[in-house]
PDB file of the backbone (N, CA, C, O) and the ligand in Angstrom, with CONECT records:
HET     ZN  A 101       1
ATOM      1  N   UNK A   1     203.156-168.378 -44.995  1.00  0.00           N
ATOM      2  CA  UNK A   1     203.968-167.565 -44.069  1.00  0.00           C
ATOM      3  C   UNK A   1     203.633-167.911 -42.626  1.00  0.00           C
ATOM      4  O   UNK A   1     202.537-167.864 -42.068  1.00  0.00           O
ATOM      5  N   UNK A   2     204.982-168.317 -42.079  1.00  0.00           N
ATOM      6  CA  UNK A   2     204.398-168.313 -40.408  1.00  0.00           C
ATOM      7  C   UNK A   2     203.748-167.047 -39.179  1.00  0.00           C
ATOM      8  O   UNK A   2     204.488-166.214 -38.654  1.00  0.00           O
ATOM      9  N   UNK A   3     202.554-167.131 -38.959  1.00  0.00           N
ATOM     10  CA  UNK A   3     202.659-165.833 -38.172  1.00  0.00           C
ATOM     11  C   UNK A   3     203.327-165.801 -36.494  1.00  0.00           C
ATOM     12  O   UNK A   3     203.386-166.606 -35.565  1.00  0.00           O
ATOM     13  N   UNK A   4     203.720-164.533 -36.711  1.00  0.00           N
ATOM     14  CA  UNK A   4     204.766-164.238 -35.479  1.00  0.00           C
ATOM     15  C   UNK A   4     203.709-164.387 -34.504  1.00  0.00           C
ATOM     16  O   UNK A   4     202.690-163.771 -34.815  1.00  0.00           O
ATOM     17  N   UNK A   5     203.647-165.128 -33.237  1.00  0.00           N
ATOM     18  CA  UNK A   5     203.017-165.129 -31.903  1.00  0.00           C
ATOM     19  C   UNK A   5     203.630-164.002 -31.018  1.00  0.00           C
ATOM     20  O   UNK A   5     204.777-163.692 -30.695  1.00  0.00           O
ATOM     21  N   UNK A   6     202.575-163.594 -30.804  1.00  0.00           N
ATOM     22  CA  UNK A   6     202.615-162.004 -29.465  1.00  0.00           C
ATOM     23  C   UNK A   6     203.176-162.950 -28.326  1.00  0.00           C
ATOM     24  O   UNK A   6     204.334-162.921 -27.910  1.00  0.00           O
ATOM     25  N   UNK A   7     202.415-163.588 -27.995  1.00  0.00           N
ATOM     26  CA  UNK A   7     202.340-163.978 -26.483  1.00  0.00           C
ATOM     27  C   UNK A   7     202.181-165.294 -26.218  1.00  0.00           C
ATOM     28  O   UNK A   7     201.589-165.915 -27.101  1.00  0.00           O
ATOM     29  N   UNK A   8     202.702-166.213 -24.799  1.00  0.00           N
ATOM     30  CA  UNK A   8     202.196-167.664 -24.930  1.00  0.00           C
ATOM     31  C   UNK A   8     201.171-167.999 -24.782  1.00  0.00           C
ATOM     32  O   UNK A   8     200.424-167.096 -24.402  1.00  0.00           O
ATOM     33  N   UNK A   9     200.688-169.022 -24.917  1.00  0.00           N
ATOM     34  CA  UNK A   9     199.119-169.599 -24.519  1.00  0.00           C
ATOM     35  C   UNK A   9     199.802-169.999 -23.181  1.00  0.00           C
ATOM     36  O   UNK A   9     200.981-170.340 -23.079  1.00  0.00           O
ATOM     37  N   UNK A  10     198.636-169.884 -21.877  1.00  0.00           N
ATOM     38  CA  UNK A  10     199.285-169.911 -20.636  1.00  0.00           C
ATOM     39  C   UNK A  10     198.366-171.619 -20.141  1.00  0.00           C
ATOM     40  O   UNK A  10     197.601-172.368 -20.748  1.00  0.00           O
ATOM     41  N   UNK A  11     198.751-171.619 -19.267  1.00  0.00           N
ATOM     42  CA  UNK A  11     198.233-173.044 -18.608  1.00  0.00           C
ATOM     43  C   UNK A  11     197.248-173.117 -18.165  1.00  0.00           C
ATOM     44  O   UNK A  11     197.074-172.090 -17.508  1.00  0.00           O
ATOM     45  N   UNK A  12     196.255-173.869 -18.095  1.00  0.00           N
ATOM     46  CA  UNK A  12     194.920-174.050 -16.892  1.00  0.00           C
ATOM     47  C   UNK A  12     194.936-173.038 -15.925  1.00  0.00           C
ATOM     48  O   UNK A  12     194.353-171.969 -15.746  1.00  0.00           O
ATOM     49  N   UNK A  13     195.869-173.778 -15.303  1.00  0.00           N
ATOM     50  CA  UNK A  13     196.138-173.091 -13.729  1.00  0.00           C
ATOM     51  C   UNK A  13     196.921-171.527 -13.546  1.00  0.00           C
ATOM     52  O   UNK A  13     196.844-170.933 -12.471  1.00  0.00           O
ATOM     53  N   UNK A  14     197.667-170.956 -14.715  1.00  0.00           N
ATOM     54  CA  UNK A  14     198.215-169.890 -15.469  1.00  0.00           C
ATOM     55  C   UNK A  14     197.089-169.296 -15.297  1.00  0.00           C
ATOM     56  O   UNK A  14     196.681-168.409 -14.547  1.00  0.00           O
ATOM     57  N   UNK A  15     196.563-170.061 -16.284  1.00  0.00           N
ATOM     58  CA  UNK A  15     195.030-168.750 -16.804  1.00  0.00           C
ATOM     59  C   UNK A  15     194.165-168.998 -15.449  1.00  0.00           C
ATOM     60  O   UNK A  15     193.376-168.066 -15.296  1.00  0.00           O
ATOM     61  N   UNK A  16     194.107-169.637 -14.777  1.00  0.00           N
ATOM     62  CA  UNK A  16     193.172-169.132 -14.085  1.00  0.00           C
ATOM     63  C   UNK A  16     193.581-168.251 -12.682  1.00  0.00           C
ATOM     64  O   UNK A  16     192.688-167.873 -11.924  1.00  0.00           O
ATOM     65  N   UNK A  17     195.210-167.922 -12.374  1.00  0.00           N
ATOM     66  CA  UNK A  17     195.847-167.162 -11.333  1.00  0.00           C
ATOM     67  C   UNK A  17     195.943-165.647 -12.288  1.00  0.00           C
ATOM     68  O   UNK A  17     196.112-164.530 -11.800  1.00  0.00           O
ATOM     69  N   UNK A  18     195.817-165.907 -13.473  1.00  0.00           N
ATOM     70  CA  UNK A  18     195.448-164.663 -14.307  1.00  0.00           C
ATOM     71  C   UNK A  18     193.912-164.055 -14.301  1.00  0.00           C
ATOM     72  O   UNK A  18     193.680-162.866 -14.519  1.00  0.00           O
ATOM     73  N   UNK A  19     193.262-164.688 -14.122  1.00  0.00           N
ATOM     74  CA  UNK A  19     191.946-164.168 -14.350  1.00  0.00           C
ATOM     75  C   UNK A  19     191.562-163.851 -12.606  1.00  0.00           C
ATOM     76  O   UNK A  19     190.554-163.165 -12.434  1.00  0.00           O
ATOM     77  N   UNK A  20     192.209-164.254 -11.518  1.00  0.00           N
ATOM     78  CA  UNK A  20     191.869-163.517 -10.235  1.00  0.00           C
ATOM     79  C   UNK A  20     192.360-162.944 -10.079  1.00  0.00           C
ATOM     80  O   UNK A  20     191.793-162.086  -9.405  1.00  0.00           O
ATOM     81  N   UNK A  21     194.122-162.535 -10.446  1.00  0.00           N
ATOM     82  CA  UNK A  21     194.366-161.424 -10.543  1.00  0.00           C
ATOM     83  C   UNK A  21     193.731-159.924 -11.025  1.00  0.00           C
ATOM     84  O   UNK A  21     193.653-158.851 -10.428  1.00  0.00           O
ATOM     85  N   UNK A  22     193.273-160.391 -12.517  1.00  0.00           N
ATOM     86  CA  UNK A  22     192.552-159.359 -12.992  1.00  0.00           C
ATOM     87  C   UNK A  22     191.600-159.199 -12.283  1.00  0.00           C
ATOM     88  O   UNK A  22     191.627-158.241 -11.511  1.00  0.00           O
ATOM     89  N   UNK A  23     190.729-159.862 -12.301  1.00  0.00           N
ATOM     90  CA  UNK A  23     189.144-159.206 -11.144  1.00  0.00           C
ATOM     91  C   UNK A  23     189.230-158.598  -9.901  1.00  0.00           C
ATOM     92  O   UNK A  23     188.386-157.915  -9.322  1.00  0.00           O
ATOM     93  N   UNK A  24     191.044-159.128  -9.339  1.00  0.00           N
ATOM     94  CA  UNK A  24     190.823-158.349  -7.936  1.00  0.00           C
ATOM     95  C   UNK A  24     191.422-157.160  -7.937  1.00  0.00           C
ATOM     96  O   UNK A  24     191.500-156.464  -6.924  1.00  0.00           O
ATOM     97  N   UNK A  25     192.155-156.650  -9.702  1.00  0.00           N
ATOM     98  CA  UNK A  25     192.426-155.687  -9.660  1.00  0.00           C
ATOM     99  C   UNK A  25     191.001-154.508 -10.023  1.00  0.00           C
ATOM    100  O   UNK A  25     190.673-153.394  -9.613  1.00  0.00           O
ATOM    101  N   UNK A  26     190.511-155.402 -10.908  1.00  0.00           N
ATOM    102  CA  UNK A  26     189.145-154.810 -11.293  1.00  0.00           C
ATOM    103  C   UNK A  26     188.363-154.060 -10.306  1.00  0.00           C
ATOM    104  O   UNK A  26     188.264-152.844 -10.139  1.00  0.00           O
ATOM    105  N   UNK A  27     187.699-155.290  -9.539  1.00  0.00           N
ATOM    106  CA  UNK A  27     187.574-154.785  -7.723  1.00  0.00           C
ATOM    107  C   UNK A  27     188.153-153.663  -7.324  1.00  0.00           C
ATOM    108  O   UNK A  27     187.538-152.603  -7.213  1.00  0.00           O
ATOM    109  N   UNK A  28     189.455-153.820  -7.065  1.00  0.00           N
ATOM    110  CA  UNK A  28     190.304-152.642  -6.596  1.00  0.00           C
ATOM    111  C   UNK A  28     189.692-151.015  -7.507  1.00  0.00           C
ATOM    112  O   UNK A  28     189.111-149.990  -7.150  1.00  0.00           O
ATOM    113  N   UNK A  29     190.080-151.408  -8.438  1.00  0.00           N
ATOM    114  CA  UNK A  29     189.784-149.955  -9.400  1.00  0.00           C
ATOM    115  C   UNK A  29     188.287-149.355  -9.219  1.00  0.00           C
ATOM    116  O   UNK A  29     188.090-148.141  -9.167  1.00  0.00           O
ATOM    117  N   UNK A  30     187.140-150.419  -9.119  1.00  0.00           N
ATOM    118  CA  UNK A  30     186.052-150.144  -8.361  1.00  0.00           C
ATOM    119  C   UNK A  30     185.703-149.344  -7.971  1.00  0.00           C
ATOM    120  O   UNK A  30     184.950-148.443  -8.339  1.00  0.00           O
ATOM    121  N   UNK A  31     186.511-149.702  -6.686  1.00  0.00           N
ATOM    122  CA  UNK A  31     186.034-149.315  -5.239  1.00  0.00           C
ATOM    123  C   UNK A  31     187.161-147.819  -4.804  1.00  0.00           C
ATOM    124  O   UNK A  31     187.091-147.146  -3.775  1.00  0.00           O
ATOM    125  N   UNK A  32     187.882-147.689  -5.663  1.00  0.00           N
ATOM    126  CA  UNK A  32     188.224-146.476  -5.478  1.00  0.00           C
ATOM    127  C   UNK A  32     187.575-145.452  -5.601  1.00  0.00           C
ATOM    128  O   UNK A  32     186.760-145.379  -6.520  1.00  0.00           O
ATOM    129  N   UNK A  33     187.772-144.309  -4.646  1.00  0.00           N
ATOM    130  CA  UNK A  33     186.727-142.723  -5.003  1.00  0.00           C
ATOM    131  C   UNK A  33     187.095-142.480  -6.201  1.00  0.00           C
ATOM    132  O   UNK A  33     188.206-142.733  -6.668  1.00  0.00           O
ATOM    133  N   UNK A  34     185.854-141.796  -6.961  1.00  0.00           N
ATOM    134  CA  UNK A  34     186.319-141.239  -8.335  1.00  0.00           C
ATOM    135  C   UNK A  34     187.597-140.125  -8.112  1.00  0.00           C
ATOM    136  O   UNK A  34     188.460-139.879  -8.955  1.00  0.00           O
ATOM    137  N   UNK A  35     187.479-139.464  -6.634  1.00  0.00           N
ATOM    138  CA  UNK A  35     188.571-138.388  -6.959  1.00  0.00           C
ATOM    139  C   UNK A  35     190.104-138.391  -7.045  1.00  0.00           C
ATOM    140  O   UNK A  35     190.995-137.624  -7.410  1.00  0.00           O
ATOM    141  N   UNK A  36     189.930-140.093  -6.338  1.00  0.00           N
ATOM    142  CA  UNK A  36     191.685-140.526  -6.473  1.00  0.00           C
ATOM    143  C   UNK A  36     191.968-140.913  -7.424  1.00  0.00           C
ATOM    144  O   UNK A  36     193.184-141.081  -7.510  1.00  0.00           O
ATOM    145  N   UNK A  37     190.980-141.377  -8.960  1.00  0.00           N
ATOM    146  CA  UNK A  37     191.017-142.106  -9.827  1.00  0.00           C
ATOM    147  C   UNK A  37     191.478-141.052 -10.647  1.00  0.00           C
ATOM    148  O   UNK A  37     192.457-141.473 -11.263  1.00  0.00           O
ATOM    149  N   UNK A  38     191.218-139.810 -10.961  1.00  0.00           N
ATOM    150  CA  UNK A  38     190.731-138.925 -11.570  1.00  0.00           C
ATOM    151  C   UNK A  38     190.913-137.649 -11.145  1.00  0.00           C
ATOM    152  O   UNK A  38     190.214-137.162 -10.257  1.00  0.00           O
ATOM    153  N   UNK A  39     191.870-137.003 -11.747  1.00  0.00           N
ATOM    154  CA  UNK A  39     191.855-135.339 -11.103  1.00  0.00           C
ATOM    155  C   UNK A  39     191.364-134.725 -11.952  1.00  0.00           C
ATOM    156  O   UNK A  39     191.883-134.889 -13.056  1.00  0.00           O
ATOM    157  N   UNK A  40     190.240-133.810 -11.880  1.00  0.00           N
ATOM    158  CA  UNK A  40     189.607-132.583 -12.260  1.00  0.00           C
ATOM    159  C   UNK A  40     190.341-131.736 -12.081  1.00  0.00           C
ATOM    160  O   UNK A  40     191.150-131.659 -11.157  1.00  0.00           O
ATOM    161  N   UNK A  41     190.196-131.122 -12.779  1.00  0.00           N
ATOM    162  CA  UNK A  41     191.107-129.581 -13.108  1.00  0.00           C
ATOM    163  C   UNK A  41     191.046-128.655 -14.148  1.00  0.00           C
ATOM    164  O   UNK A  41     191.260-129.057 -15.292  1.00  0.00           O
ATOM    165  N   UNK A  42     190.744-127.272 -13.904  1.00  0.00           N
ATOM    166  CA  UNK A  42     190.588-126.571 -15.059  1.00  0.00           C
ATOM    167  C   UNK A  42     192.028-126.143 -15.925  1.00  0.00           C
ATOM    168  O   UNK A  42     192.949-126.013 -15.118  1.00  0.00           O
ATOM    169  N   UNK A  43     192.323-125.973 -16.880  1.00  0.00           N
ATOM    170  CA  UNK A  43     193.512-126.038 -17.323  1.00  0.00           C
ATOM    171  C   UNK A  43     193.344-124.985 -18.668  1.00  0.00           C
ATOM    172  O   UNK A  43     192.383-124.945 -19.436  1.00  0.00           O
ATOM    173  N   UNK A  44     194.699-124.071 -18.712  1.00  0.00           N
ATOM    174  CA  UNK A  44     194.955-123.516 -19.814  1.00  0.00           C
ATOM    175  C   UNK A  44     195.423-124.113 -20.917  1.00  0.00           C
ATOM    176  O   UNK A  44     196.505-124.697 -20.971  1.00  0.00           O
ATOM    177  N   UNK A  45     194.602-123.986 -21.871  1.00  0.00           N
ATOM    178  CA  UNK A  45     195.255-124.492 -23.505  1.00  0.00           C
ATOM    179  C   UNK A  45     194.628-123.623 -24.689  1.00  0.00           C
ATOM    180  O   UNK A  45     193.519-123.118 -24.865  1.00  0.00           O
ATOM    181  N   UNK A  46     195.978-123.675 -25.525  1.00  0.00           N
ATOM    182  CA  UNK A  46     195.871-122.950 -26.468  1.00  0.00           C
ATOM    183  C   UNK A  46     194.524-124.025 -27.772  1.00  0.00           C
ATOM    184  O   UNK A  46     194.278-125.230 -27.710  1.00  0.00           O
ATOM    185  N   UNK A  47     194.294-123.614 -28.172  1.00  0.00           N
ATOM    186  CA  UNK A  47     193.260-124.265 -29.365  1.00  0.00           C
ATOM    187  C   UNK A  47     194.446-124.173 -30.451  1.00  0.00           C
ATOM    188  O   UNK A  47     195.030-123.123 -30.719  1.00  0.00           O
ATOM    189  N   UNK A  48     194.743-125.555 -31.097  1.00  0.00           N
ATOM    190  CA  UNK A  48     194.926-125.325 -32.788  1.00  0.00           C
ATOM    191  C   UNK A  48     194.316-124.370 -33.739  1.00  0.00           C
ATOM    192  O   UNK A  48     193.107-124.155 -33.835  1.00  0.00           O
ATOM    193  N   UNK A  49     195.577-123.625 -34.673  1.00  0.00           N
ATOM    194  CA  UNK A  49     195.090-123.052 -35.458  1.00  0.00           C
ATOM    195  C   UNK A  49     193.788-123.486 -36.364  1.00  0.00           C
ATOM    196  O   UNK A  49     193.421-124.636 -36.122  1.00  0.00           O
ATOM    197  N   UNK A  50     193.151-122.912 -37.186  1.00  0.00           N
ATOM    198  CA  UNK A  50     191.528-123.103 -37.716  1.00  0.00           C
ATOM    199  C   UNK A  50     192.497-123.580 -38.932  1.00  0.00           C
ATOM    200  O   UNK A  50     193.586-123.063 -39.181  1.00  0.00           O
ATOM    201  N   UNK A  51     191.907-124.658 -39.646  1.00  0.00           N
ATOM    202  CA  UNK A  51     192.405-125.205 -40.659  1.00  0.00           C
ATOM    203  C   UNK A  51     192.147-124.704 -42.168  1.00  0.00           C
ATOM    204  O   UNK A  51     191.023-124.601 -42.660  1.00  0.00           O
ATOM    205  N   UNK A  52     193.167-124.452 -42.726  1.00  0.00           N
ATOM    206  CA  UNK A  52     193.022-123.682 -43.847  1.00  0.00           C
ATOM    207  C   UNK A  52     192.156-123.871 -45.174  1.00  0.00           C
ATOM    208  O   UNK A  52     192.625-124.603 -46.045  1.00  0.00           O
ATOM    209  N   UNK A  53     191.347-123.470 -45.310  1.00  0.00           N
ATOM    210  CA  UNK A  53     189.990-123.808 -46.420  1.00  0.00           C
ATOM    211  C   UNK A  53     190.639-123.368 -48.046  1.00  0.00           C
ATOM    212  O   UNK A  53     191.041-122.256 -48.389  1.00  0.00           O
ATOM    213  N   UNK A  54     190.600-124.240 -48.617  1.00  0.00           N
ATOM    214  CA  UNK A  54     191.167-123.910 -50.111  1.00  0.00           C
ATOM    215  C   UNK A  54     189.824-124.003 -50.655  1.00  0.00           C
ATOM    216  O   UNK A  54     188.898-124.650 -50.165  1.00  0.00           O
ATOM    217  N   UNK A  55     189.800-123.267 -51.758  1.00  0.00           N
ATOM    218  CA  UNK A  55     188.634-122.951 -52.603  1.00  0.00           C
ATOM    219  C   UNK A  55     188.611-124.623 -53.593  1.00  0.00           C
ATOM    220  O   UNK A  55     189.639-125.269 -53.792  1.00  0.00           O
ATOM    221  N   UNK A  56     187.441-124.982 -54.012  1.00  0.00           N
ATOM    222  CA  UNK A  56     187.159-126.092 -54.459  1.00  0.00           C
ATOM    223  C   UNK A  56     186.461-125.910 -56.079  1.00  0.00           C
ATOM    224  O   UNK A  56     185.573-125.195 -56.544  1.00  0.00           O
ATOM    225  N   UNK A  57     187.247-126.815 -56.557  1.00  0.00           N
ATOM    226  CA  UNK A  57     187.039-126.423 -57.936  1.00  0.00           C
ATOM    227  C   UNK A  57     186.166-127.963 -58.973  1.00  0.00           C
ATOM    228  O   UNK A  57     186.471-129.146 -58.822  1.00  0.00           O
ATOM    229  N   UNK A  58     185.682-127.720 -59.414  1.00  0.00           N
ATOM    230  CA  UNK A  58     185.122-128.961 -60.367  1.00  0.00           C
ATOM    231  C   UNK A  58     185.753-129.916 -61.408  1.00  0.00           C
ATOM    232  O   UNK A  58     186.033-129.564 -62.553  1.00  0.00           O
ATOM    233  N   UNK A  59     185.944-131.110 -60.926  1.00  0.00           N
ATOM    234  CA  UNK A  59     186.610-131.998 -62.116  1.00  0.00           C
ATOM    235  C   UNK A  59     185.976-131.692 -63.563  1.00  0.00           C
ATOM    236  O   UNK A  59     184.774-131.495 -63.737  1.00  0.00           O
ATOM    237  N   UNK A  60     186.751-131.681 -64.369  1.00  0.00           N
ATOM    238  CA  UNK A  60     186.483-131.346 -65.721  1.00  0.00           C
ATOM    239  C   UNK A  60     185.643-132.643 -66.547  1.00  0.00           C
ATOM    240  O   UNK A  60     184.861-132.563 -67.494  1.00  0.00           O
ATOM    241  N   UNK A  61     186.242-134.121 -65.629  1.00  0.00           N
ATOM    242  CA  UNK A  61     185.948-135.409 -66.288  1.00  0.00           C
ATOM    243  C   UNK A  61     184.644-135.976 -65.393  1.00  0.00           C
ATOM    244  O   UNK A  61     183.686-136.505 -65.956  1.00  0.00           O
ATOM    245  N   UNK A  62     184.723-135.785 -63.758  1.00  0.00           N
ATOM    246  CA  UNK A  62     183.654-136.340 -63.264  1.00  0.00           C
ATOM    247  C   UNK A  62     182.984-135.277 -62.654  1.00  0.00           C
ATOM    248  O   UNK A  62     181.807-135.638 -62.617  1.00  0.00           O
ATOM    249  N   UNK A  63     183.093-133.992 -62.075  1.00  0.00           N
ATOM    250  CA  UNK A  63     182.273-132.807 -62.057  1.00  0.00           C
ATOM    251  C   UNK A  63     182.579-133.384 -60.398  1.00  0.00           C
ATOM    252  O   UNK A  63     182.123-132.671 -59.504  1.00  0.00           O
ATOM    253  N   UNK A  64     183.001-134.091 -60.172  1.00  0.00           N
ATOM    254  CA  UNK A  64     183.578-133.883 -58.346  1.00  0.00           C
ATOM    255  C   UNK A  64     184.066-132.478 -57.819  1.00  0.00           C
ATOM    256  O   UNK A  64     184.834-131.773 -58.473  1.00  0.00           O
ATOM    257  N   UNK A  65     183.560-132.128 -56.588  1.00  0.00           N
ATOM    258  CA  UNK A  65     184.441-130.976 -56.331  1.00  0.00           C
ATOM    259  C   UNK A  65     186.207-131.182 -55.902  1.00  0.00           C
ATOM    260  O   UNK A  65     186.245-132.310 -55.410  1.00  0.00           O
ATOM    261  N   UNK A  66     187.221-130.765 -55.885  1.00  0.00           N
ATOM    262  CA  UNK A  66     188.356-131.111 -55.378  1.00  0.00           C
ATOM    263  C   UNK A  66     189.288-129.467 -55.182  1.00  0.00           C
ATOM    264  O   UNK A  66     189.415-128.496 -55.929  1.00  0.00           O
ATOM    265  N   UNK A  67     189.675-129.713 -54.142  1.00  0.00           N
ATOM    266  CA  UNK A  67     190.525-128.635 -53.102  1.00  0.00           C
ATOM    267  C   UNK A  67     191.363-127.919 -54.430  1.00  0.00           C
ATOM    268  O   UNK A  67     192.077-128.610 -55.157  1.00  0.00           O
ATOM    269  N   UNK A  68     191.238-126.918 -54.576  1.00  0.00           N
ATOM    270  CA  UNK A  68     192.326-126.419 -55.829  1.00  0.00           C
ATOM    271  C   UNK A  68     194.084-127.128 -55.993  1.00  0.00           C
ATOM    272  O   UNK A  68     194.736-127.631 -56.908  1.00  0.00           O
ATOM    273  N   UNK A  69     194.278-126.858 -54.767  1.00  0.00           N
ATOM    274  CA  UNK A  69     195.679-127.387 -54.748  1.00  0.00           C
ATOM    275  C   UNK A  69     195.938-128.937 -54.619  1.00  0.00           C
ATOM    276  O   UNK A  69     197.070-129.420 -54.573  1.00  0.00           O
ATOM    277  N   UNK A  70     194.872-129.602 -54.570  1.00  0.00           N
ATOM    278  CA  UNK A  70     195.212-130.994 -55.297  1.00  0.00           C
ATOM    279  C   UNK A  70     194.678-131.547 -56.777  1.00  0.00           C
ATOM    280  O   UNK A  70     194.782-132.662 -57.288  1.00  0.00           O
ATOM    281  N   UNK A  71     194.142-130.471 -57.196  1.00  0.00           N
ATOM    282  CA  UNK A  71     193.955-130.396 -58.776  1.00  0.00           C
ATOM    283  C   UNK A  71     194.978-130.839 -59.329  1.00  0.00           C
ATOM    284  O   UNK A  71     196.116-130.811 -58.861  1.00  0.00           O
ATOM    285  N   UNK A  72     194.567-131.370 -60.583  1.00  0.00           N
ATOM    286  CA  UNK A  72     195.565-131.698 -61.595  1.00  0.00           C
ATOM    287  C   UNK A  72     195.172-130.990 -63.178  1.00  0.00           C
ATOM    288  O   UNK A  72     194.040-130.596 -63.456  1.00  0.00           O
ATOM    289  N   UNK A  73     196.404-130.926 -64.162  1.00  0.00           N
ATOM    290  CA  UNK A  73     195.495-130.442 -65.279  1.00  0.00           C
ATOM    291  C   UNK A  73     196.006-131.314 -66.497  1.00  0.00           C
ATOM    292  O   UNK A  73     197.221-131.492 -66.583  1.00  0.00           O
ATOM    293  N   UNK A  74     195.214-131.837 -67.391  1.00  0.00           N
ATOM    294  CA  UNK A  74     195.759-132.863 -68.140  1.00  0.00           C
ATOM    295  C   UNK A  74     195.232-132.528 -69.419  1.00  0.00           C
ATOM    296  O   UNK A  74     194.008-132.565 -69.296  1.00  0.00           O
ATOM    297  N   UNK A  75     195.519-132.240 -70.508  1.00  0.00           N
ATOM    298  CA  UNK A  75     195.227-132.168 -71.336  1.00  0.00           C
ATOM    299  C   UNK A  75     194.687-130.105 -71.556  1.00  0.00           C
ATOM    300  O   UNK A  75     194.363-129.561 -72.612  1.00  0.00           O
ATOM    301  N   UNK A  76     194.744-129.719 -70.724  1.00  0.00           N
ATOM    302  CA  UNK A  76     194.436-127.950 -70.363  1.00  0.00           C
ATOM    303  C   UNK A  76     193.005-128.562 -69.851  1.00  0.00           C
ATOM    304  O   UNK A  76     191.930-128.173 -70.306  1.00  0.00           O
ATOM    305  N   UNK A  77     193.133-129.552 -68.865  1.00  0.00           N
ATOM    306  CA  UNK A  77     191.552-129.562 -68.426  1.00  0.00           C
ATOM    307  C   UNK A  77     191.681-129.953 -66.728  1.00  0.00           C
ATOM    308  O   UNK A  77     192.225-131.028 -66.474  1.00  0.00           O
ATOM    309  N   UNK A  78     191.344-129.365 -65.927  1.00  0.00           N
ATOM    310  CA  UNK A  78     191.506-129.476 -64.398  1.00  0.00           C
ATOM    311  C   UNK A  78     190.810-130.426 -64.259  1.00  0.00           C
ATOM    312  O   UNK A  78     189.644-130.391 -64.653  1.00  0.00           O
ATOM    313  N   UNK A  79     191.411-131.678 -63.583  1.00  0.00           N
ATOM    314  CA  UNK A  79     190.567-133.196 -63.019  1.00  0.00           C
ATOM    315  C   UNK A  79     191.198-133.443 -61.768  1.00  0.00           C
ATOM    316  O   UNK A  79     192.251-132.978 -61.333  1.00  0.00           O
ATOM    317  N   UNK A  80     190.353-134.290 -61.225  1.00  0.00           N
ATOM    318  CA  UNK A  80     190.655-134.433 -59.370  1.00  0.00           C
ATOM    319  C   UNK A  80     191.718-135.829 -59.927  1.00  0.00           C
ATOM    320  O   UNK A  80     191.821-136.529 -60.934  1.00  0.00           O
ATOM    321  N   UNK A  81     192.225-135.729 -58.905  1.00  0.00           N
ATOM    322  CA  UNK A  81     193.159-136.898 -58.633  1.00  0.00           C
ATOM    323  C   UNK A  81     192.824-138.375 -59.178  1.00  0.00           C
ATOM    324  O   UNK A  81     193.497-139.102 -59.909  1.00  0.00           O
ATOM    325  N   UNK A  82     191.632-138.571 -58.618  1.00  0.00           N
ATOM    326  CA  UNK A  82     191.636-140.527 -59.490  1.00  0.00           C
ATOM    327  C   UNK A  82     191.291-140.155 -61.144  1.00  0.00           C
ATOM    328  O   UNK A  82     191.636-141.010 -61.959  1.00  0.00           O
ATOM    329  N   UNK A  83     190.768-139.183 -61.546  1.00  0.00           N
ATOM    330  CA  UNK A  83     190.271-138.991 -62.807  1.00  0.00           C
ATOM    331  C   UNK A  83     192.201-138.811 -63.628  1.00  0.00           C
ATOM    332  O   UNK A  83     192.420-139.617 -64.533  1.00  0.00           O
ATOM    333  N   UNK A  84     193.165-138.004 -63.334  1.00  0.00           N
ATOM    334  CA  UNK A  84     194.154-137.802 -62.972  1.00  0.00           C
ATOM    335  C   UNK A  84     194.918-138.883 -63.515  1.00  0.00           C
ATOM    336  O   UNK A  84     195.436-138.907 -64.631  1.00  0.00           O
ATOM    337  N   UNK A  85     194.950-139.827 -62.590  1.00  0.00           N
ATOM    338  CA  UNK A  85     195.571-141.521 -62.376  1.00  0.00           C
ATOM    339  C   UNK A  85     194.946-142.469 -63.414  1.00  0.00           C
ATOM    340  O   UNK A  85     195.472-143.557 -63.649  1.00  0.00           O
ATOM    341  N   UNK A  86     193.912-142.091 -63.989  1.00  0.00           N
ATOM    342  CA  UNK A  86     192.911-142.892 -65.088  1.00  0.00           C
ATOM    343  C   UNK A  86     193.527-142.495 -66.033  1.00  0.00           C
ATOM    344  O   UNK A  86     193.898-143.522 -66.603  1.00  0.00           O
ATOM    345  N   UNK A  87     193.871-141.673 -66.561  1.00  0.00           N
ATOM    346  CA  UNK A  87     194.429-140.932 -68.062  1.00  0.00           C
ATOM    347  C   UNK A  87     195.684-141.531 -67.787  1.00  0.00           C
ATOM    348  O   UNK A  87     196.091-142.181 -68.749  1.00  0.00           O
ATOM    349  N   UNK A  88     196.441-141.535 -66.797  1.00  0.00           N
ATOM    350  CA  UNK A  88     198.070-141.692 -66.856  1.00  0.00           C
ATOM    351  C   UNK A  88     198.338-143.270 -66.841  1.00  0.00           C
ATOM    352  O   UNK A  88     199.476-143.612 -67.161  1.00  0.00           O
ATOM    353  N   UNK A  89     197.543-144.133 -66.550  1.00  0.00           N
ATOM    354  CA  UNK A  89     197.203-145.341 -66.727  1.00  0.00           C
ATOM    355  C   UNK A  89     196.977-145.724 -67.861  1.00  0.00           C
ATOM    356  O   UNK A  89     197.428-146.845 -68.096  1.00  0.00           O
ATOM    357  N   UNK A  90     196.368-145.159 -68.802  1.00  0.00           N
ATOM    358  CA  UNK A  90     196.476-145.606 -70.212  1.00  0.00           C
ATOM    359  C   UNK A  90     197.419-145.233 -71.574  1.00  0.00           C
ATOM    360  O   UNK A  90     197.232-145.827 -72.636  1.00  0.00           O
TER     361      UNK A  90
HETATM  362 ZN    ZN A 101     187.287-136.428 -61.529  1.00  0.00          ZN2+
END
C-alpha cells in the first residue's frame, strides 16, 4: 500500500528559512511577559456530575469483579464479558 504523504520534504535552503523562522518566533514567545502570554482569572464552573457507581458482581467462570450491568448470564451463570465471548466462540 502506498502511504499518503502529509507534507513535502522542503529544500536545503527551505529548511533552513524554516528553522529561523521558528527560533525567531521561539525568541519572540520568550521574551514576552508571562501576563500577555497568559490571562489569569478566576472563573465560575459548574463540576460534572459524580459518576455513577454500579455495584460489582463476580464472574462465575474467572471470579473477576464486573459492573452488574455489563454482566452477562450464560448458562444461569453470571460471567464478565471476555468469559462471555469464550463460550459464544465455541
Ligand atoms: Zn470472567
Amino acid at each position: 500500500m502506498h502511504e499518503k504523504r502529509h507534507f513535502q520534504v522542503l529544500r536545503p535552503r527551505e529548511m533552513d528559512e524554516f528553522v529561523k523562522a521558528k527560533d525567531a518566533l521561539t525568541e519572540r514567545i520568550l521574551e514576552i511577559p508571562v501576563e500577555e502570554l497568559f490571562k489569569v482569572e478566576s472563573v465560575e464552573m459548574e463540576f460534572p456530575e459524580e459518576a455513577r457507581i454500579f455495584k460489582s458482581i463476580y464472574c462465575a467462570q474467572c471470579g473477576e469483579p464486573v459492573a452488574e450491568h455489563r454482566a452477562r448470564v450464560e448458562n444461569g451463570e453470571i460471567v464478565c464479558i471476555p468469559c462471555f465471548n469464550e463460550y459464544s466462540r465455541t
